[in-house]
Kinemage of the C-alpha trace (Angstrom):
@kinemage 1
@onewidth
@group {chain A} dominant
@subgroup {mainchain}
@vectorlist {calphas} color= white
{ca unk a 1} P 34.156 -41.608 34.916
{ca unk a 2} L 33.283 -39.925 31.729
{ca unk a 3} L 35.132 -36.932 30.796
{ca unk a 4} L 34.759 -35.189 28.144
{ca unk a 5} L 36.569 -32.381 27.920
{ca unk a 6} L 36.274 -30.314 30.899
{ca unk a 7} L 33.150 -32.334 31.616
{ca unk a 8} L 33.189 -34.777 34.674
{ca unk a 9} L 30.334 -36.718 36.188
{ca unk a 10} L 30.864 -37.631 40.270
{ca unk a 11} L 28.869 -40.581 40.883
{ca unk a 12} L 26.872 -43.648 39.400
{ca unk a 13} L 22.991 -42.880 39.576
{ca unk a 14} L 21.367 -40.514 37.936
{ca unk a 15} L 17.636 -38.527 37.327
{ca unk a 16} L 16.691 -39.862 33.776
{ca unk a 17} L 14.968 -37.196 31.141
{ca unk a 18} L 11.446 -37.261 31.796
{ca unk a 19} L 9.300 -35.070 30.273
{ca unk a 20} L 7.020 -33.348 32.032
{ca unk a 21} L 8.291 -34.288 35.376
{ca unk a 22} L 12.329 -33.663 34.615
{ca unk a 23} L 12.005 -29.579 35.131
{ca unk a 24} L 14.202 -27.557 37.311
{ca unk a 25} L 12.707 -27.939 40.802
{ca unk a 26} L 12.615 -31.540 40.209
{ca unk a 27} L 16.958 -31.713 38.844
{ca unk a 28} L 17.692 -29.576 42.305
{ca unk a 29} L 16.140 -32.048 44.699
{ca unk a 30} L 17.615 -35.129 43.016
{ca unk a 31} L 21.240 -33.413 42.406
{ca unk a 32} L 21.063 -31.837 45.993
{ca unk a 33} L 19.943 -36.259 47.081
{ca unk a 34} L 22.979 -37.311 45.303
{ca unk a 35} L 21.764 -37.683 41.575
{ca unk a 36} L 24.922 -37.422 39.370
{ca unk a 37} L 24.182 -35.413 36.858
{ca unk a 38} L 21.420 -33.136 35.205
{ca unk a 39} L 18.843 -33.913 31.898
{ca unk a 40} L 16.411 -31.453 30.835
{ca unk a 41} L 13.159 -32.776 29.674
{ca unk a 42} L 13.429 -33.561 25.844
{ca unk a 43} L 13.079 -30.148 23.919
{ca unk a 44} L 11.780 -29.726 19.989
{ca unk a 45} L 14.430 -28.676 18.041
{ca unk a 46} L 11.715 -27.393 15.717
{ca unk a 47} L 10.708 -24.976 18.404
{ca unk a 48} L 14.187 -23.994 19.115
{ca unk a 49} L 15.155 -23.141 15.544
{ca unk a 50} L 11.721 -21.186 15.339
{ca unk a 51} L 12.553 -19.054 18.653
{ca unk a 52} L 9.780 -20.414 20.489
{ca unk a 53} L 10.177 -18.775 23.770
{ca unk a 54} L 8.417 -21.178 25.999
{ca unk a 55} L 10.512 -24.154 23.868
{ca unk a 56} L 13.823 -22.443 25.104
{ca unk a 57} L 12.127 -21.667 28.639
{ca unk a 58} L 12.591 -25.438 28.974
{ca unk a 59} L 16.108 -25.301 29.382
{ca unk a 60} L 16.310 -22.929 32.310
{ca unk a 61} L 18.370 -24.547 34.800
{ca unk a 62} L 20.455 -23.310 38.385
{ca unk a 63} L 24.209 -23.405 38.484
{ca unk a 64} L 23.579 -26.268 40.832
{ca unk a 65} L 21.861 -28.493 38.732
{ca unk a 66} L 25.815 -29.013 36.928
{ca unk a 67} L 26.781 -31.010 34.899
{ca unk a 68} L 23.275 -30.104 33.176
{ca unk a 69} L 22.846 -32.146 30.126
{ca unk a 70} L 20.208 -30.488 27.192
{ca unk a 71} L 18.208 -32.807 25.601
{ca unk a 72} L 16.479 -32.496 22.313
{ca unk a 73} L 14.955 -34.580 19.915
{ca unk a 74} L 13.971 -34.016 16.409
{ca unk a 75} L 14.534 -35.632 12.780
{ca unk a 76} L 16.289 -32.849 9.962
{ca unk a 77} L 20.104 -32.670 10.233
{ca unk a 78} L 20.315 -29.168 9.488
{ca unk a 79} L 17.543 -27.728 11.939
{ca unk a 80} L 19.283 -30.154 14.649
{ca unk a 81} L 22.259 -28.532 14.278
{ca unk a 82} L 21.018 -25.375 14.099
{ca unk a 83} L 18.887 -25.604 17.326
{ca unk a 84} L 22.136 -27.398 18.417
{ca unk a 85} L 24.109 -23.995 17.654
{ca unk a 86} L 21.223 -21.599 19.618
{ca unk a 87} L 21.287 -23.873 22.657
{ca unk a 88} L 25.042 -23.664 23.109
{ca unk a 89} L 24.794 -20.469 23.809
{ca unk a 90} L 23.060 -21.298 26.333
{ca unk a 91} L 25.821 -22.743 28.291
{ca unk a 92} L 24.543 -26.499 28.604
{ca unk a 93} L 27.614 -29.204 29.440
{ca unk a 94} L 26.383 -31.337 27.402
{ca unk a 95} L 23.947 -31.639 24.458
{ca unk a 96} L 21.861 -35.020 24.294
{ca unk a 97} L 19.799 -36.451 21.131
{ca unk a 98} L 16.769 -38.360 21.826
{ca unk a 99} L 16.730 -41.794 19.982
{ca unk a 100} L 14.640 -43.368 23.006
{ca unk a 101} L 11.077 -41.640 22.791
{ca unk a 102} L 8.376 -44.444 22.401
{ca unk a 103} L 5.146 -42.450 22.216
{ca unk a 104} L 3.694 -42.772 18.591
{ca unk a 105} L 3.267 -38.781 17.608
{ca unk a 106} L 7.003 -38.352 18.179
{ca unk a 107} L 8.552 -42.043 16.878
{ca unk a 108} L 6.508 -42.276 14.112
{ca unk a 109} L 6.700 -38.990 12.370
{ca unk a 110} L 10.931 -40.185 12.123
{ca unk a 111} L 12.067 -38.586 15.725
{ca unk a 112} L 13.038 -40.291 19.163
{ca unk a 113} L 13.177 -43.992 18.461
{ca unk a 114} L 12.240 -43.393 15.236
{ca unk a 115} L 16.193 -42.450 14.179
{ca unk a 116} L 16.999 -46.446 15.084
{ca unk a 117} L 15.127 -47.004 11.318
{ca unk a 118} L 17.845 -45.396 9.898
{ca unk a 119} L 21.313 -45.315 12.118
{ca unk a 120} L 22.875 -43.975 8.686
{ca unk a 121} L 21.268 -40.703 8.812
{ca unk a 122} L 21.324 -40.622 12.901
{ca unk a 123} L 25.077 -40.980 12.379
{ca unk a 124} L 24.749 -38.013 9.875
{ca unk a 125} L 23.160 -36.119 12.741
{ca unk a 126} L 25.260 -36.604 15.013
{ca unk a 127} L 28.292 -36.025 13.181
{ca unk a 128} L 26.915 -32.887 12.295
{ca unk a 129} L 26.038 -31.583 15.781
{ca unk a 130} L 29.814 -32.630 17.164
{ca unk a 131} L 31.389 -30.855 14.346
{ca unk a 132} L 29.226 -27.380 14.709
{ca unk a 133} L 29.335 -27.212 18.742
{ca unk a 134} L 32.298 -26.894 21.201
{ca unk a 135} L 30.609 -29.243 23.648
{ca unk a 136} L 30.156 -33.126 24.045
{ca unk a 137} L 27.865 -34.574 22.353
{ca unk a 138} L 25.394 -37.729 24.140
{ca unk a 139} L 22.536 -40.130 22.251
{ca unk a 140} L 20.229 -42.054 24.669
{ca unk a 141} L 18.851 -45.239 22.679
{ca unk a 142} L 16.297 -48.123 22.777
{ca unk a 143} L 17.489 -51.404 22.039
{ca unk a 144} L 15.824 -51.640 18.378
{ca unk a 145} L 12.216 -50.637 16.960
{ca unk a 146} L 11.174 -54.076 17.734
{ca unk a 147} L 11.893 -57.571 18.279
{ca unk a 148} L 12.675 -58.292 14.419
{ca unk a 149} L 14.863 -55.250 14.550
{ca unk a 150} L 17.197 -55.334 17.258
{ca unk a 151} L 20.271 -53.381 15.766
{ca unk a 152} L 21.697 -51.792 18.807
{ca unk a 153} L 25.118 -53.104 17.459
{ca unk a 154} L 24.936 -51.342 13.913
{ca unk a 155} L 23.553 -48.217 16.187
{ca unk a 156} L 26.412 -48.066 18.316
{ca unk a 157} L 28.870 -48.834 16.586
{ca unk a 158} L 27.702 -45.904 14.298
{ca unk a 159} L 27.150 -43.874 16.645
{ca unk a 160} L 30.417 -43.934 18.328
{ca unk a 161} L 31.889 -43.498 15.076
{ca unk a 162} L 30.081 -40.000 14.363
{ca unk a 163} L 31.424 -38.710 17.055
{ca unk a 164} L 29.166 -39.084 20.449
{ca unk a 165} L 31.427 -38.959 23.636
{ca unk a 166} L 28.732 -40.929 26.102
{ca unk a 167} L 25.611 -43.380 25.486
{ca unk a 168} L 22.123 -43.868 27.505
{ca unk a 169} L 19.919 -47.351 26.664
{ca unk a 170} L 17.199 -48.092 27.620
{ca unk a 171} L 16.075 -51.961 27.482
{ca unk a 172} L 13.612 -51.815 25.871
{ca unk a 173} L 12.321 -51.921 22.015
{ca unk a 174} L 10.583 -48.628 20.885
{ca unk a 175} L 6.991 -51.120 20.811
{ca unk a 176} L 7.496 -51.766 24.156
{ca unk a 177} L 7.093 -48.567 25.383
{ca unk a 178} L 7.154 -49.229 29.057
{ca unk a 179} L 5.444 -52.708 29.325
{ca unk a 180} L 7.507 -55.684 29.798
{ca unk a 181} L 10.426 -55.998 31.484
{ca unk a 182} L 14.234 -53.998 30.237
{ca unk a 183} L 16.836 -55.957 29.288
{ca unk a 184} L 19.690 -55.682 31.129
{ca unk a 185} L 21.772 -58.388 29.524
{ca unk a 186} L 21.653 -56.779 25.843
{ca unk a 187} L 22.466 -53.270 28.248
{ca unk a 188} L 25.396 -55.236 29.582
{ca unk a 189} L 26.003 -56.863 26.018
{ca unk a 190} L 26.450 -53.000 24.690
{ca unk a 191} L 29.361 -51.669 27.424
{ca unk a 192} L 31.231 -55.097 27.015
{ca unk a 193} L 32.067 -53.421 23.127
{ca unk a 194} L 30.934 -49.810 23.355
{ca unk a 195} L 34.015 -47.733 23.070
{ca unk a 196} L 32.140 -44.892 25.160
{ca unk a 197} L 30.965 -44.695 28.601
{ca unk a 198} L 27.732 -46.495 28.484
{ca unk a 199} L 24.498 -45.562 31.494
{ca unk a 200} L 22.070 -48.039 31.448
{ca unk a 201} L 18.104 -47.246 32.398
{ca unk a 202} L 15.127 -49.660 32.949
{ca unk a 203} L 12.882 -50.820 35.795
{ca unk a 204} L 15.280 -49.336 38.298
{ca unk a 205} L 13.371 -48.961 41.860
{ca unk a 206} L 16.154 -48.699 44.539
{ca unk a 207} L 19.350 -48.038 45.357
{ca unk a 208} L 20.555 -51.083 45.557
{ca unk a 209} L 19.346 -52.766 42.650
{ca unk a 210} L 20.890 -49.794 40.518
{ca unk a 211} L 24.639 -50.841 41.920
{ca unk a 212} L 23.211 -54.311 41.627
{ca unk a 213} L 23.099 -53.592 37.859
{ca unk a 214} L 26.430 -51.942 37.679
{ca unk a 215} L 28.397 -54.636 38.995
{ca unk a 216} L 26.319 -57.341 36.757
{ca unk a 217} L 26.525 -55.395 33.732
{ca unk a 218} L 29.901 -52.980 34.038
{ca unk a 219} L 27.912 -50.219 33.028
{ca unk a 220} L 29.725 -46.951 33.833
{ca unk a 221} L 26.342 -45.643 35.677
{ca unk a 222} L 22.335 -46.146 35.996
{ca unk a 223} L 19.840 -43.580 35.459
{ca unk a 224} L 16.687 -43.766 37.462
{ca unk a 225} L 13.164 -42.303 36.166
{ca unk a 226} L 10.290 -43.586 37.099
{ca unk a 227} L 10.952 -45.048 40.516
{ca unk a 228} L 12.435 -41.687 40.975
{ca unk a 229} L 9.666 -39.558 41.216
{ca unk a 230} L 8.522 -38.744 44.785
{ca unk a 231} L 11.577 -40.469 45.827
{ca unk a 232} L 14.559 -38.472 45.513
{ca unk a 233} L 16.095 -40.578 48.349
{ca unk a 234} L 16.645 -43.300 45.709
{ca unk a 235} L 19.764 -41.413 44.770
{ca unk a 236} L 21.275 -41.467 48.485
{ca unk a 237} L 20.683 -44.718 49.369
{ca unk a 238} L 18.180 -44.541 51.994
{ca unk a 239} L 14.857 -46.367 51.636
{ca unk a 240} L 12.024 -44.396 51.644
{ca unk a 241} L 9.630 -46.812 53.690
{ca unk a 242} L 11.914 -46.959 56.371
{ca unk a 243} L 11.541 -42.960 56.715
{ca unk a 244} L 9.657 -41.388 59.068
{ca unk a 245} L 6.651 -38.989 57.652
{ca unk a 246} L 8.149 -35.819 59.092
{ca unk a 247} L 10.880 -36.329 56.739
{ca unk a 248} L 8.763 -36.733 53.781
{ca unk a 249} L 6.654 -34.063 54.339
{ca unk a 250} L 9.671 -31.996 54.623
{ca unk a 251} L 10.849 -32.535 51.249
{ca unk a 252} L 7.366 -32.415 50.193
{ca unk a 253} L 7.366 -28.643 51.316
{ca unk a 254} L 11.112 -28.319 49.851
{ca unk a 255} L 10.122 -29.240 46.582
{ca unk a 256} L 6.445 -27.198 46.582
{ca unk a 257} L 8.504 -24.359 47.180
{ca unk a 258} L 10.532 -24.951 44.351
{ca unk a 259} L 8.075 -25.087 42.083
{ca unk a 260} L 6.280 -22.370 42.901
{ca unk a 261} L 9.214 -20.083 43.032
{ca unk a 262} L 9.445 -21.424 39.162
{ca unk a 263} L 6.409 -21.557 38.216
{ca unk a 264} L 4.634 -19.383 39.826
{ca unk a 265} L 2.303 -20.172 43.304
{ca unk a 266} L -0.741 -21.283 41.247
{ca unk a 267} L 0.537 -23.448 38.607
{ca unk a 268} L 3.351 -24.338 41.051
{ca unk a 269} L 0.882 -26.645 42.950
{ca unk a 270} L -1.090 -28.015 40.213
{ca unk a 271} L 2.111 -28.985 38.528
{ca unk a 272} L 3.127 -30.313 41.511
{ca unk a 273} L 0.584 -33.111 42.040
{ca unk a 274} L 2.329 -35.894 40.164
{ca unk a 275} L 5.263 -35.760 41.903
{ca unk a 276} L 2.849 -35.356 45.462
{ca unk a 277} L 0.976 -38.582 44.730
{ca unk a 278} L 4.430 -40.690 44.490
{ca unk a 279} L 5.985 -38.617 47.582
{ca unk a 280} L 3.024 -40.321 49.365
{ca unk a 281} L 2.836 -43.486 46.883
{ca unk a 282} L 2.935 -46.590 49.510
{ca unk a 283} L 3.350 -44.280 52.871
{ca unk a 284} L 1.187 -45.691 55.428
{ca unk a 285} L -1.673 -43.792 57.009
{ca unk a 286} L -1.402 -40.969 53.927
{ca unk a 287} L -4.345 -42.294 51.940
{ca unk a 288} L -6.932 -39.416 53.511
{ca unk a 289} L -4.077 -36.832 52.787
{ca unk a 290} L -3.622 -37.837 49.400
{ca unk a 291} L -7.620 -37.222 48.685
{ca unk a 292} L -7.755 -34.064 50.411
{ca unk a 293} L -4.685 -32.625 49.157
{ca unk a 294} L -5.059 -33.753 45.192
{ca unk a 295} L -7.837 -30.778 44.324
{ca unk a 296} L -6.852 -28.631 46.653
{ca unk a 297} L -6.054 -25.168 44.715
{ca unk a 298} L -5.098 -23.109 47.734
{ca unk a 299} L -1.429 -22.643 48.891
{ca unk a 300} L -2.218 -21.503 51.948
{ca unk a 301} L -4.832 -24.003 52.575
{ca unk a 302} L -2.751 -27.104 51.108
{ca unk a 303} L -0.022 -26.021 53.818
{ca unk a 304} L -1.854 -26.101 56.658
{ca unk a 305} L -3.546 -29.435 56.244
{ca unk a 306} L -0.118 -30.933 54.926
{ca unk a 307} L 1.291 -29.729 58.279
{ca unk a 308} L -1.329 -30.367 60.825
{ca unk a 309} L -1.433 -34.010 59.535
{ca unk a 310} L -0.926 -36.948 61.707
{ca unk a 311} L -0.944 -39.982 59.587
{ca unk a 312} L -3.634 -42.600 60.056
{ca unk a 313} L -2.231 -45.607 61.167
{ca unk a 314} L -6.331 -47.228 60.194
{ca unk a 315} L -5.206 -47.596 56.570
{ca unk a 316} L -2.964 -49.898 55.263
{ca unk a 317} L -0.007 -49.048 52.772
{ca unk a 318} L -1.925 -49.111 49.708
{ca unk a 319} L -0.759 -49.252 46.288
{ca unk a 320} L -1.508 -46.098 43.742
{ca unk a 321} L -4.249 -46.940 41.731
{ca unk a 322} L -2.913 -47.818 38.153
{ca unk a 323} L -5.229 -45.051 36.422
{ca unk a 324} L -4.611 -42.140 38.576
{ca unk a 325} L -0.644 -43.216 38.201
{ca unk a 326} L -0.807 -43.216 34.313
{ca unk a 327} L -3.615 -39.966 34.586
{ca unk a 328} L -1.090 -38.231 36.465
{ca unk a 329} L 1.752 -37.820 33.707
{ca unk a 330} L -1.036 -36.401 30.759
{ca unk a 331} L 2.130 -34.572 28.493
{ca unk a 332} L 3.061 -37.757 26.582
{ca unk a 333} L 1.511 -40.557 27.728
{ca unk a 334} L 4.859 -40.174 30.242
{ca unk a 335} L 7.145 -39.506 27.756
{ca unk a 336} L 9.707 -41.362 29.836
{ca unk a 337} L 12.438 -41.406 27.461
């Protein structure tokens, strides 16, 4: 498996960077379900280089959480590096540049997917970051801006050049975003040349299908995002409606806790409520629990009807409503890079 330097990654599945849902709490239950590895949630090199405490705040991470990748996206060389210079002394394993992020605000103004306009300059960048840090240095792609632009080759092949010791795609064109479907053959396309360790990410939902996609496409490993969230179990191999509702609710309360104990007990349960609605996503008998739990503001409250419930076996599985789903992750849109 890849190993960079003293770097090495056990395992083939692993939490993708997701911002606003990729924090701390969220890395420990995945790593501790057998997620391979560790991404922060994308962090503004602008608001490292500027000191921005609550910027750096988003790179707090527990020993456990190792190998604990830092991600950061951003579009001037120089600031890059420099935020790429702060952050190392932060003790990250690796550091990882954005060149995924879809949403407009970010793409458009020259960062995420917008570096695939101009893989000259993102080969600047990153040949700048590897030669000013003692760590390894990752890129996590889209397949092109659009359909009339797929140059994941020259991207690469540039890339790889400049110095990057792994790559993350994602199948999908930065106009995509997230509708349509990934494609894996272009991800499988990529690792048949790629002279790095290549992960591939898209549409992932189980277990199965993610070693499904590493034996069709020789990819060295898979990383999961959304079908990851309320269900760290993805990364062990069990399947999630074949578990009994005791053992969801545990790691319900597991990962509460968590949050709380990082966030603090207040905004630990509001934050908390887009990963709740997926732990219960398609869990039969949950749907009163769900709409008694999602305004509830009281710890002690929210505990004691999680606890006492016995699920009602009246309902049907249901499917989340669509809204609520795409309501639920407001800091980008998703930003599911």
């Amino acid at each position: 498996m890849f190993t960079p330097d003293r770097i090495k990654i056990k395992g083939k599945i692993a939490l993708s960077p997701m911002a606003g849902v990729s924090d701390s709490p969220t890395r420990q239950i995945t790593r501790k379900m057998g997620s391979a590895f560790s991404f922060t949630e994308f962090v503004s090199t602008d608001g490292i280089k500027k000191g921005i405490q609550k910027t750096i705040d988003l790179f707090k991470f527990q020993e456990m959480e190792r190998p604990i990748h830092f991600q950061i996206f951003g579009n001037k060389k120089n600031i890059i590096t420099d935020a790429c210079k702060i952050i190392e002394e932060l003790n990250p394993d690796v550091i990882d540049l954005n060149m995924g992020c879809s949403v407009s605000k970010v793409a458009h103004k020259g960062s995420g997917a917008g570096l695939l306009r101009d893989p000259i300059y993102a080969g600047e960048i990153i040949n700048s970051m590897a030669k000013n840090v003692n760590i390894p240095i990752t890129a996590k792609i889209r397949i092109g801006w659009d359909h009339k632009s797929l140059n994941y080759k020259e991207v690469v092949h540039i890339l790889q050049e400049s110095g990057i010791s792994m790559l993350s795609v994602h199948g999908r064109t930065k106009m995509m975003g997230y509708s349509g479907r990934a494609d894996w053959n272009i991800i499988g396309e990529i690792k048949s040349f790629a002279k790095v360790p290549v992960w591939g990410n898209g549409d992932i939902t189980s277990y199965r299908e993610a070693n499904q996609k590493i034996i069709e496409t020789g990819v060295d490993g898979v990383l999961v995002g959304r079908g990851a969230i309320g269900n760290p179990w993805i990364f062990s191999g069990l399947d999630k409606e074949t578990l009994d509702f005791n053992i969801i609710r545990e790691k319900i309360v597991e990962h509460l806790k968590l949050m709380q104990d990082f966030y603090s007990e207040e905004n630990g349960l509001i934050l908390f409520r887009k990963h709740f609605v997926r732990y219960l996503h398609g869990v039969r008998g949950t749907l009163p629990l769900k709409e008694r739990l999602l305004t509830e503001t009281n710890s002690e409250k929210f505990m004691e009807i999680l606890m006492s419930y016995i699920p009602d076996l009246s309902y049907e599985k249901f499917e989340l409503n669509e809204k609520l789903s795409c309501n639920t992750f407001s800091q980008e849109e998703a930003i599911l890079s």
